[in-house]
N, C-alpha and C positions, 0 to 999 in steps of 0.2 A: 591180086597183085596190082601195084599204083604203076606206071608209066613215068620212069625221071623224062623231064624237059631238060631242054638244052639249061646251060649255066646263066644266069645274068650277071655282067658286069658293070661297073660302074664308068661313067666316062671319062672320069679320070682315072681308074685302073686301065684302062685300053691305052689313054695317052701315054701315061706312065711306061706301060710295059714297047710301045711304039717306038718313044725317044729310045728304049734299050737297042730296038734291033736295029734303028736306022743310024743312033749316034755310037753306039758302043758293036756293034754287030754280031751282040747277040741273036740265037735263031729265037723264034717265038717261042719255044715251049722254054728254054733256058729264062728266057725274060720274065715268060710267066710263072715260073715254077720261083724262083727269084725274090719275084714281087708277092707270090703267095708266102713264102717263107716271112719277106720281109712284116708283112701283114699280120699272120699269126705272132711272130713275136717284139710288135709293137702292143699291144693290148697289155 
């Protein structure tokens, strides 16, 4: 069995989802979950 590590994000995914919670007042997981949606269906 492998051991998962923590996630790595990018620095500007952390700003990104930041601006959500401090200018829009999302909580963190809504920003992140958000920003991951947004992410998968940009590609």
């Amino acid at each position: 069995m492998s051991k998962q590590g923590r996630k790595h994000f990018t620095p500007e995914f952390r700003l990104e989802v930041a601006l959500l919670v401090v200018d829009k007042n999302y909580s963190v997981r809504e920003a992140s979950e958000l920003m991951n949606d947004w992410k998968i269906n940009s590609r």
